[in-house]
N, C-alpha and C positions, 0 to 999 in steps of 0.2 A: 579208353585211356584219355585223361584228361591232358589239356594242352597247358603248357607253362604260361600262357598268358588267362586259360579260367584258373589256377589254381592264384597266380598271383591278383585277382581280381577277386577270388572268394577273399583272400586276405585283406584285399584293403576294406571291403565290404566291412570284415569282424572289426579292423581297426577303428571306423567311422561311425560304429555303433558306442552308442553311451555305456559308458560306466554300469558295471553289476554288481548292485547293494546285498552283501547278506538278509535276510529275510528279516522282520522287523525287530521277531523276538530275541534275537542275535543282536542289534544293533543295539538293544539295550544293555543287553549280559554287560557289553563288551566296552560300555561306557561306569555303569557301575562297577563293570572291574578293575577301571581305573579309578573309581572316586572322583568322576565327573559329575557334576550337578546338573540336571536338563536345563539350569537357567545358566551356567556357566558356560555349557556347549553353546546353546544358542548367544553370548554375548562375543564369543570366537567365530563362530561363521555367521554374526552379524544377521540374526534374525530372530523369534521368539518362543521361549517358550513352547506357549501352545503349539507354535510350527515344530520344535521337535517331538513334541507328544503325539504327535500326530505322523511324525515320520517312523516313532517305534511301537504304534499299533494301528500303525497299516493305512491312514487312513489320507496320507498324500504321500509324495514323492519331492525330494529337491529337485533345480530347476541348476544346469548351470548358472553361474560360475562354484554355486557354492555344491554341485552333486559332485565335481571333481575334487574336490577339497573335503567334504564330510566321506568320500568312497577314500581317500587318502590316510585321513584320521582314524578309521576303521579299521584297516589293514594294520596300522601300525599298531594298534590294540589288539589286533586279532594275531600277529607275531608273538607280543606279550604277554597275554593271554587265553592259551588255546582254550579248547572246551576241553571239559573233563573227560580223560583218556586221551587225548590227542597228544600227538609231540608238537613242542614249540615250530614253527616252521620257520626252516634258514633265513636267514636275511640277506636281501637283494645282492649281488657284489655290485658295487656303482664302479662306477665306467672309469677311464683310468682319467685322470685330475678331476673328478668330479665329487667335490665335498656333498653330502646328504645333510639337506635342513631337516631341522629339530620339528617332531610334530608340534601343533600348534595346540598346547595345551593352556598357556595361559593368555590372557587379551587383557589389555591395556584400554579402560576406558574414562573418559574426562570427569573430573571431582566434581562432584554435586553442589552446586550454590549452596548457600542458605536458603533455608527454608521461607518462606513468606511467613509474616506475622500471622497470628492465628484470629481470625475472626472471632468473636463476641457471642457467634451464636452458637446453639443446642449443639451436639456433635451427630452428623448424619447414620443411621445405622443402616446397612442394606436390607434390601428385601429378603427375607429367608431362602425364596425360591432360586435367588442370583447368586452364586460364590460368587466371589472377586477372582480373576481370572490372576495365575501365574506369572507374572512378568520377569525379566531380567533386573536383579537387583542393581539398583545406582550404587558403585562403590569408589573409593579411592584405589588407583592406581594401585598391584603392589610391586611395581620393578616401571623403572624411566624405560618410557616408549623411546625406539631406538631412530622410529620417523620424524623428519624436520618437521620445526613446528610450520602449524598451517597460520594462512595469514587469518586475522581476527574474521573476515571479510567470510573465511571458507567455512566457519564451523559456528554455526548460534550453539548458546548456551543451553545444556541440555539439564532440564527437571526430572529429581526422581519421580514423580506422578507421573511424565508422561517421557520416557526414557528413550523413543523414537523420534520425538518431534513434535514439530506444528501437525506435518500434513505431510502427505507422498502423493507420489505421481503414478498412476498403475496402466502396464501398460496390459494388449492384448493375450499375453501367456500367463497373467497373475502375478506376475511380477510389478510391486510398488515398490518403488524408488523413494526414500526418505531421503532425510536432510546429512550431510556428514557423511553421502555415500553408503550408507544403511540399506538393505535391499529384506524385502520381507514377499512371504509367502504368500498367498491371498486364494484361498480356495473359490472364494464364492463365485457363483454362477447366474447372480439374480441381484437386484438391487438391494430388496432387504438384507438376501444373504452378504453383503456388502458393508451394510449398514450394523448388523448384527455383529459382523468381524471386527468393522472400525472402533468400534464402542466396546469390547470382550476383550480381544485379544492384540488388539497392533500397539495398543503403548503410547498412541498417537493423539494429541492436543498440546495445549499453552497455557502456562501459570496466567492467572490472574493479571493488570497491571496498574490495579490500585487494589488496598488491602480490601477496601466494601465491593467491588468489584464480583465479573464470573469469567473462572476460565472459558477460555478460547475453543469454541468448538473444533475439532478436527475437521480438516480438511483435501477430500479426497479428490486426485485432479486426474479426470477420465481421458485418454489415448482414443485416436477414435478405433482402433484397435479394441479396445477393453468397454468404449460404447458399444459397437455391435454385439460381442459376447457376451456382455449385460441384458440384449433386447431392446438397445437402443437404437433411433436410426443415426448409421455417420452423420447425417446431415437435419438440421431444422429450418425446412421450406415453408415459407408463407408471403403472406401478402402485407403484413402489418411491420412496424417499427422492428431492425433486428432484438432492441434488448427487450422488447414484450413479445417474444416467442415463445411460445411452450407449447408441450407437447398435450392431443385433444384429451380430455378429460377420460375417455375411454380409450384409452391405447392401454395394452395390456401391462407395461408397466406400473402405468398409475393407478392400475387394475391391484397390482400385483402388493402395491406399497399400504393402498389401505386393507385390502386382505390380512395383512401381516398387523395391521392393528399401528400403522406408522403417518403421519401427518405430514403434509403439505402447507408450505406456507400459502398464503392468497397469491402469491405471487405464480404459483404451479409451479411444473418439470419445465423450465428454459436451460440455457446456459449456466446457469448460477440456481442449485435446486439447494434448500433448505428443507431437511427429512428430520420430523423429530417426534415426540409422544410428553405428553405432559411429564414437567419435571415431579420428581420425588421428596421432595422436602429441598434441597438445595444440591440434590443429586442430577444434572441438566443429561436429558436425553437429546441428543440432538447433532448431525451430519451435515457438514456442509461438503455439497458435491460441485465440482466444475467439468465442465464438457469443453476439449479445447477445439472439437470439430465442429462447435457452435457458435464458432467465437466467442469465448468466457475471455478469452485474454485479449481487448484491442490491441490492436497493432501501434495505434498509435501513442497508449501508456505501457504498454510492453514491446517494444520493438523487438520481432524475430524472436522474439521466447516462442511462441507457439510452434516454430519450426524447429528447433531444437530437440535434441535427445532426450527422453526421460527422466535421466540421469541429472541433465544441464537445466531443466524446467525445475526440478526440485532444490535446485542449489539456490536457484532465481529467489522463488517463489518464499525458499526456508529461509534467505538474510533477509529478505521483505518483512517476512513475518518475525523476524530475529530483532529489526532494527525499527520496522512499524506496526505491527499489525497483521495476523494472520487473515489472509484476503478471505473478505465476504461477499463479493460481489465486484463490481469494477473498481475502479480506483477513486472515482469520487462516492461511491458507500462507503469506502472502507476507511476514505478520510472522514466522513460521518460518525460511522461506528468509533472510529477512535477517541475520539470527541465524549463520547458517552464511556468509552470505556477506560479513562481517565477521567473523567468526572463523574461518577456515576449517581443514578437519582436519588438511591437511596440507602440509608445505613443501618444498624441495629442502634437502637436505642431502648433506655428501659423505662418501660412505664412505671409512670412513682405510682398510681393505685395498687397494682396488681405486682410488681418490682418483677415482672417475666420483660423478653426481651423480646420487640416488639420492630418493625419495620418502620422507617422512619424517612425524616425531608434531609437530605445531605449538604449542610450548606455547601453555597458556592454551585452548587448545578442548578439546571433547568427545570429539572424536578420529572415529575411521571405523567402530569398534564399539559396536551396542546392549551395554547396561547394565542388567541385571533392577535393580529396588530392590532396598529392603529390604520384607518382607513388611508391615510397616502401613505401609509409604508406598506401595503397588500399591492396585488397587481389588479389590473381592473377588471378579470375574471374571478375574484375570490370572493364567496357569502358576504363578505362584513361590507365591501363595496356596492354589490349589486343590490341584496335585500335593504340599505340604507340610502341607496341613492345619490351616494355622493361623490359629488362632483367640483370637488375642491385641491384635487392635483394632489401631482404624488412624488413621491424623491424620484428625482433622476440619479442618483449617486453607481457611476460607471464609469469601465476606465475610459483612459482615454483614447480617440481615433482621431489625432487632429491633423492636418497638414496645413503650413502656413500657404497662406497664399502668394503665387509668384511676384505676384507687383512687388511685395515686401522684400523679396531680393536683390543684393545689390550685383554691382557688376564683379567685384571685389570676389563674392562668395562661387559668382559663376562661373569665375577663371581657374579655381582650386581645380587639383585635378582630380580629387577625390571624396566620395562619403560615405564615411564609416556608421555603421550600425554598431550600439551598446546595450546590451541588454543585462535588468537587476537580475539579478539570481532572486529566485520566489521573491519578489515584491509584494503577495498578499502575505506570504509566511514573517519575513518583515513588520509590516503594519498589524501582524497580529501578536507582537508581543508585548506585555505590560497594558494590553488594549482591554478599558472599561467597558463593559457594556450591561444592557437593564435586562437584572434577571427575574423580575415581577411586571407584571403587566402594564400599559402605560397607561397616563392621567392624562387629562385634557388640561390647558392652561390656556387664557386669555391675556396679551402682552403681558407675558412675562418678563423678568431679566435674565438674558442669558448669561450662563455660568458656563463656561468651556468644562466644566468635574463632571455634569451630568449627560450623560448618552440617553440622546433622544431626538425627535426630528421637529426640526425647527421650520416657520415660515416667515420669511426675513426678504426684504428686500437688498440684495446684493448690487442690483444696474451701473447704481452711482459711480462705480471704484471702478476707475482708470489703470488701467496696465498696459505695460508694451505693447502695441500688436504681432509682435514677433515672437511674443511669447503667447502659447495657449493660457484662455481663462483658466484658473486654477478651479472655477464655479462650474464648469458644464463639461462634460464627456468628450463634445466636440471641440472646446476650445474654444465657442462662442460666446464672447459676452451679455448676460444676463440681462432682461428686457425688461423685470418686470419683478414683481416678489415671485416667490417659489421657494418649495420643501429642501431642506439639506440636513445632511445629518450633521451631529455637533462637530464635527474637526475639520469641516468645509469653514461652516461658519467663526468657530474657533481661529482659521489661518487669515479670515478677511481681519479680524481683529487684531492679528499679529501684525500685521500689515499697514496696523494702524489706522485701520478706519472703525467710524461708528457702526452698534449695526444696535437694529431695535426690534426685535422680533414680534410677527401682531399674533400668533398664536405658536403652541407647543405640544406635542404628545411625548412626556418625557416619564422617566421611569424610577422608582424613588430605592428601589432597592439595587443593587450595583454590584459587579464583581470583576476583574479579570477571567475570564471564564475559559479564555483560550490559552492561558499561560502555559499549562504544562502539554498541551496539542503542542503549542510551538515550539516548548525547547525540547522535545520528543522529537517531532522532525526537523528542526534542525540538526540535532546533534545526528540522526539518518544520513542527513543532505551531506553532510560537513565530514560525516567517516567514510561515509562512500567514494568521495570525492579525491579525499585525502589515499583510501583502497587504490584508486587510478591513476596516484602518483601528483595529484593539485593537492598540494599542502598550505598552510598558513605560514609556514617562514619563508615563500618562495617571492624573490622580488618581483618587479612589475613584469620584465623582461622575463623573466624564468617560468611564470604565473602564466602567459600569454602561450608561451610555448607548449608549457605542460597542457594547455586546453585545448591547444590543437592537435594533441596527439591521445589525449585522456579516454575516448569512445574505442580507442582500438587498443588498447593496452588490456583489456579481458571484458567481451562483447557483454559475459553474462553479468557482471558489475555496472558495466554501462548502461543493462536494462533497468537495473534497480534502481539507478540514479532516476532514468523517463518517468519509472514508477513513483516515487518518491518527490516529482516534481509534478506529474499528475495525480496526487492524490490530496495534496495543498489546494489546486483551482477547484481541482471536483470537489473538494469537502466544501468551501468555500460558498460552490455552486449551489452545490446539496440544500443551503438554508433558504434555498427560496425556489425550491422544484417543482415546476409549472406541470400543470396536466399533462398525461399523456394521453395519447390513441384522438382516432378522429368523433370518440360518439360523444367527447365530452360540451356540456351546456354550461353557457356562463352562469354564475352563482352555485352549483352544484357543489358540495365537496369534491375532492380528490385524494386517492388515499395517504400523501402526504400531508396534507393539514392535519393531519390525526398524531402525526410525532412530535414531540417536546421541544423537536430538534429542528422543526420548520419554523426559523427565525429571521425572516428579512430584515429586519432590524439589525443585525448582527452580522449580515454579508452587507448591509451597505455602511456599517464602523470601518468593515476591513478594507473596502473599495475606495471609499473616503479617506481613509486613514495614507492610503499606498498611496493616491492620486496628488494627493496633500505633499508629503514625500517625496515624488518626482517632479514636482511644480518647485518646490523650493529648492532641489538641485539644479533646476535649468536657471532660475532667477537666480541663485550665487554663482553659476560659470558663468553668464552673462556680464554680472560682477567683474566677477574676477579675469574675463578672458576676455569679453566683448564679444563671444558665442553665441550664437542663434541659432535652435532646431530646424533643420529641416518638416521633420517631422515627428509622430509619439504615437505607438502604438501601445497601448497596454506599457505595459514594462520593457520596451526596446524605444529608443529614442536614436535618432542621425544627424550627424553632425557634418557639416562642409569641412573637408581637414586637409591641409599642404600634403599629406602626406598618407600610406594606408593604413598605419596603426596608431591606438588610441595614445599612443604615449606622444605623436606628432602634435598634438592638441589638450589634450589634460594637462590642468595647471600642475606645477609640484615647483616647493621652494626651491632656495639655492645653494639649499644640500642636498637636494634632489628627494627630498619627501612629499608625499602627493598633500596638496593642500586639503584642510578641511572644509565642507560645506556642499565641496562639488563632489561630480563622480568620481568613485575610485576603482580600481581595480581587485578582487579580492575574491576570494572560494565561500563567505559565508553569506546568507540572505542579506540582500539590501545593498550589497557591494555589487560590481558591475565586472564583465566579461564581454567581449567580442562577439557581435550577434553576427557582423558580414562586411565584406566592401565591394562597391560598386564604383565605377566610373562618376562624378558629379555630371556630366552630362542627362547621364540613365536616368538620374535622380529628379533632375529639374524638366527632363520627357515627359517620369510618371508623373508629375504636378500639375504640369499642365492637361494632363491628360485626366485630374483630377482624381488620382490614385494614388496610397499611401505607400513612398519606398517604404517605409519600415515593416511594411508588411511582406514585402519581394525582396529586403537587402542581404537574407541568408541564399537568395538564389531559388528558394522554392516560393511557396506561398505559405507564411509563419498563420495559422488559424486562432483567433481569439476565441478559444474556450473557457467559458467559465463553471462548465461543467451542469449546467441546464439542459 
C-alpha cells in the first residue's frame, strides 16, 4: 500500500516533467489546419523556419521557454481541430476570475527599412546544389503591437536579408540569443555544423554600410558552456601574448574545420576565429566566431559584458553593431574595419573597351594596395628604415604626458583647496573630423614652402618660439621645448604659424593627392557616442549644472548601455592605434615585415594627422583659459587636463559670460566629442605630492590609474 507522501511525490515528479508534444506528424496536421505558415509560426515563437521544419519531422525538439508556448498553441489547435473521427475535446473551464488569453496566432514584427540601393553589378545566381533556405518573411505589422514602445537604444533596425540580426550569443544547451530578444534553435554539435547553421538557416548578418561596400559577416558569440559542447577547450593556456592565442594547429577542431572544406584566417582558432571558404561571385562565405572564455571581450572596452547573461551580451553587442559596427575582433579592429567599410577600396566601374562592368579605384579611399611611408613617418623597426639606412629622425607626433614643474607654482595656486580633473570626450574622434589627409603615396621635397592645405611631414626648425613655461610646448608630447629642427606633421607646424611665427621648412614628404578620408568614421561614431549617451539620460539641452549631474549618475542608469558607450569610446583610440600597429610576439627582427604592413590601412601618417590635430586642440584651449582666466595646468595627460580650482567643480573656475553662457575658446562642458566632462577631484595637496614626486595627477585624478592607450 502506497503511503500519502510516495503517492504525492510520484505527482510532483509528473508535474516537474516537461511538456508532452503530439508526435511530429500531428504537429503539422494541426498547424495547416489552422492556415498557419511554417514561416508565420516561427515569427510568433520567435525562431525559424528551418527550426520548425525540423520540429514537425522529428528532427529536434523545442527548448523552453518556447516548448511551453508552442505545447500551448497545439492544444488549442488540437481542441479545434480533432483528427478525423475524433470528437472536438471540451474546453478547459478556467478558474473562477480568471479570463483565458487568446492563442497566439498573429505576431507583430517591425517594418522593413528600405531597401539599399542596388549595386551596378551582374545579379548573383546560386549554386544549383544550394536552395536558399526558408526564412521568416519581413513584413508590416498588420494590427498595432499592444507593448510600449522600446527605447531606440533596445531594438537596431532589422533587414529583410538578414531578419535575425547582426549576431547572437549561444549558450551551452543550443540556445542563441539574438538581438531584440530573438532566441533561435541551434542543433549543431561541431563547429562546421555551426558554421553551416549560421550561413543556411539563422537569418543572421548586416546590410552593407556603404552602397560599394559587403555585408557584415554574422557573428556567433560562444558561452563557455557552448565552447565545451562545440570541442572546445573552456580555456586558452599559453605562454604568448593573450590576443595571439590560438588553438595548436592539430587539435581536433581545426582538424575538423578543414575536413569540412572550411578556412582559417592566418590569424588561426583564438578568441576571435574568422571560418570562411572562398566567396562565389559576390556571394561571401564566411563566420565570424567569438569565444567569451578566451577573453574575446576585454574587460577594459566592454566592462562586465562578459559576466553578463546571454540574453544581456546580445543586447550589448547588437546596439554596437546597430550604431558601429558588427564586432570583428577587439575594438580597435573593429574601429579599423569601419574605416574600410565606410570607405571602401573598391567599386564597379565600366570599362569603355569592352562596356562589361569591371572592379575599380573608389575615390576617396586608401585603395587595395599597402603604402610604405615616408622614412620618419615608419618606426625604426620597419623595411623602408632599416634596408635604407636612415637615420634622419622621425615624427614624434603624440599625445601629451606633461606636468609643469613645481618651481612654476605659485603660492597662490598651492593654498586652493582643490584640483579638478577635465577630460574631452573622444579628442581623437574630434580632431578627426573635416581632417585632410594624403591618400597617394608621398614625394620628397627640398625646402619647400609650407602650405598649412597639404598633410605631410615636415622638418622645420621650431626652438626659436617662446611660450609660457606654465604652458606645455604645443611641439613635443612632453611639453618640452624644441632643441633643434625635427619632423612634425602639418597642424603642429600649421599652429607655430598661427602663432605668428616664421617657420622655413629644410625638407618635406608631402602627398599630392588628398582627401578627408575619415569624415564619414567620424560622424558614424559620433552620432554612436552622442545617442548612447543621450540613451543614459546626458542629452544636449541639459545646462552645465544638469549636464554634470546627469554624468554622475549616467554608468548606473542601465549597465548594459553603459558598456556600449566603453565600447564606442574604445574603438575611436583603437582604430586610431590600429594605423600604426607594431609587431607582435617576441621572434620578430628588425626590417622584417609584419603582417600588418600588408593592409592598405597601415597609415602612420594618418594617426599622426589625428594626434597632431587633438594635441593642437587642447594647446589652444589651455592658451585661451589662460587668456581669459589667468589659469594654469597642473598637468595633461592625453585628453584629461587639471586645474588648481577654489572650489570641486569645474563650474568654480570655467570662464562663462555675464548671462552666464560659457565663454568661447576655452573648455566647455558638453555630451559631444571635443566638449569636456569631469574626469575627478583630488585635494590640491595630493596633487602638488604627485609633482614632486614626479608623477602625472592626471593620470591618478579619477582615483585609479587612467591608462593611455592608443590601441598599439
Amino acid at each position: 500500500m502506497a503511503t500519502e507522501e510516495e503517492l504525492f511525490a510520484n505527482i510532483d515528479a509528473l508535474l516537474e516533467e516537461k511538456p508532452q508534444l503530439p508526435p511530429p506528424a500531428e504537429r503539422a496536421r494541426l498547424r495547416e489546419a489552422a492556415g498557419i505558415t511554417q514561416a508565420r509560426l516561427a515569427q510568433a515563437l520567435k525562431s525559424t523556419t528551418q527550426t520548425v521544419k525540423n520540429w514537425e519531422n522529428g528532427r529536434s525538439e523545442p527548448k523552453p521557454p518556447r516548448l511551453e508556448a508552442y505545447q500551448r498553441l497545439l492544444n488549442g489547435w488540437a481542441a479545434k481541430y480533432p483528427a478525423h473521427g475524433a470528437a472536438p475535446a471540451p474546453a478547459p473551464a478556467p478558474a473562477p476570475g480568471h479570463r483565458p488569453e487568446p492563442v497566439p496566432e498573429t505576431f507583430t514584427v517591425p517594418a522593413a527599412p528600405e531597401v539599399p540601393e542596388a549595386e551596378t553589378a551582374a545579379p548573383v545566381t546560386a549554386p544549383a546544389a544550394q536552395a536558399a533556405p526558408e526564412r521568416p518573411a519581413a513584413r508590416r505589422p498588420a494590427t498595432s503591437s499592444r507593448r510600449p514602445a522600446a527605447k531606440k537604444a533596445a531594438k537596431p533596425a532589422t533587414d529583410p536579408q538578414f531578419p535575425h540580426g547582426p549576431l547572437a550569443v549561444m549558450d551551452g544547451d543550443g540556445s542563441a540569443y539574438g538581438v531584440d530578444g530573438i532566441v533561435l534553435d541551434c542543433p549543431a554539435t561541431t563547429i562546421p555544423e555551426l558554421v553551416e547553421w549560421t550561413l543556411r538557416e539563422s537569418g543572421l548578418g548586416a546590410p552593407k554600410l556603404n552602397r560599394y561596400g559587403k555585408d557584415s559577416d554574422p557573428l556567433i558569440v560562444l558561452t563557455a558552456a557552448a565552447a565545451v559542447k562545440l570541442g572546445l577547450p573552456e580555456r586558452l593556456e599559453g605562454h604568448e601574448q593573450r590576443r595571439s592565442l590560438r588553438l595548436p594547429e592539430d587539435h581536433q577542431v581545426v582538424k575538423q574545420v578543414a575536413k569540412a572544406k572550411w578556412q582559417l584566417t592566418q590569424r588561426g582558432f583564438g578568441p576571435w576565429a574568422r571560418i570562411y571558404r572562398k566567396a562565389q561571385g559576390r556571394d561571401r562565405q564566411c563566420v565570424q566566431l567569438a569565444v567569451l572564455s578566451w577573453d574575446a571581450l576585454d574587460e577594459r572596452s566592454w566592462p562586465g559584458v562578459s559576466e553578463m547573461a546571454p540574453a544581456d551580451i546580445a543586447r550589448v553587442l547588437g546596439i554596437y553593431a546597430q550604431r558601429v559596427i558588427t564586432p570583428r575582433g577587439s575594438t580597435a579592429v573593429s574601429g579599423l574595419e569601419l574605416m574600410t567599410a565606410l570607405r571602401p577600396p573598391t567599386r564597379a566601374v565600366r570599362d569603355e573597351a569592352t562596356g562589361n562592368w569591371v572592379s575599380g579605384h573608389n575615390p576617396g579611399s586608401l585603395g587595395t594596395q599597402p603604402m610604405d611611408p615616408a622614412p620618419p613617418e615608419a618606426t625604426q623597426e620597419h623595411p623602408v628604415v632599416v634596408n635604407s639606412g636612415w637615420t634622419g629622425g622621425f615624427l614624434n607626433e603624440e599625445a601629451y604626458q606633461w606636468v609643469r614643474p613645481v618651481d612654476l607654482l605659485t603660492a597662490e595656486e598651492c593654498t586652493l583647496p582643490c584640483a579638478v580633473g577635465l577630460d574631452l570626450n573622444t579628442a581623437f574622434l574630434a580632431a578627426a573630423a573635416r581632417l585632410v589627409v594624403g591618400l597617394s603615396a608621398p614625394d620628397h621635397f627640398h625646402a619647400p614652402t609650407f602650405n598649412p592645405k597639404i598633410p605631410g611631414s615636415w622638418l622645420v626648425d621650431l626652438s626659436h618660439i617662446e611660450l609660457d613655461p606654465r604652458l606645455p610646448s604645443p611641439f613635443t608630447p612632453d611639453g618640452i621645448r624644441p632643441t633643434g629642427p625635427a619632423w612634425y606633421q602639418t597642424h603642429t607646424v600649421a599652429y607655430a604659424q598661427e602663432l605668428g611665427y616664421n617657420v622655413q621648412p629644410l625638407e618635406a614628404y608631402l602627398r599630392r593627392e588628398t582627401g578627408a578620408y575619415l569624415d564619414p568614421w567620424h560622424d558614424r561614431l559620433k552620432t554612436a557616442y552622442v545617442d548612447t549617451l543621450a540613451d543614459l539620460g546626458v542629452t544636449r539641452d541639459l545646462d552645465d549644472r544638469a549636464f554634470l549631474a546627469a554624468m554622475e549618475r549616467h554608468k548606473d542608469v542601465d549597465p548594459a548601455l553603459a558598456a556600449v558607450l566603453a565600447a564606442i569610446k574604445a574603438t575611436v583610440k583603437g582604430g586610431v592605434g590600429k594605423l600604426r600597429e607594431r609587431p607582435q610576439g617576441r621572434k620578430y627582427k628588425d626590417g622584417d615585415r609584419w603582417p600588418a604592413l600588408d593592409r592598405p590601412t597601415w597609415r602612420p601618417d594618418i594617426r599622426a594627422a589625428v594626434i597632431s590635430k587633438a594635441r593642437v586642440n587642447m594647446h589652444r584651449k589651455l592658451l585661451n583659459m589662460a587668456k581669459m582666466t589667468g589659469l594654469y595646468p597642473l598637468a595633461v595627460l592625453s585628453d584629461c587636463v587639471v586645474y588648481p580650482s577654489p572650489g570641486a567643480s569645474p563650474l568654480d573656475f570655467l570662464p562663462y559670460s555675464a548671462s552666464g553662457k560659457p565663454q568661447p575658446g576655452g573648455f566647455r562642458l558638453g555630451p559631444t566629442p571635443g566638449l569636456a566632462k569631469l574626469e575627478g577631484v583630488q585635494e590640491m595637496a595630493w596633487a602638488v605630492d604627485l609633482m614632486e614626486k614626479g608623477l602625472n595627477p592626471a593620470r591618478h585624478i579619477k582615483g585609479g590609474d587612467a591608462v593611455l592607450d592608443d590601441g598599439e
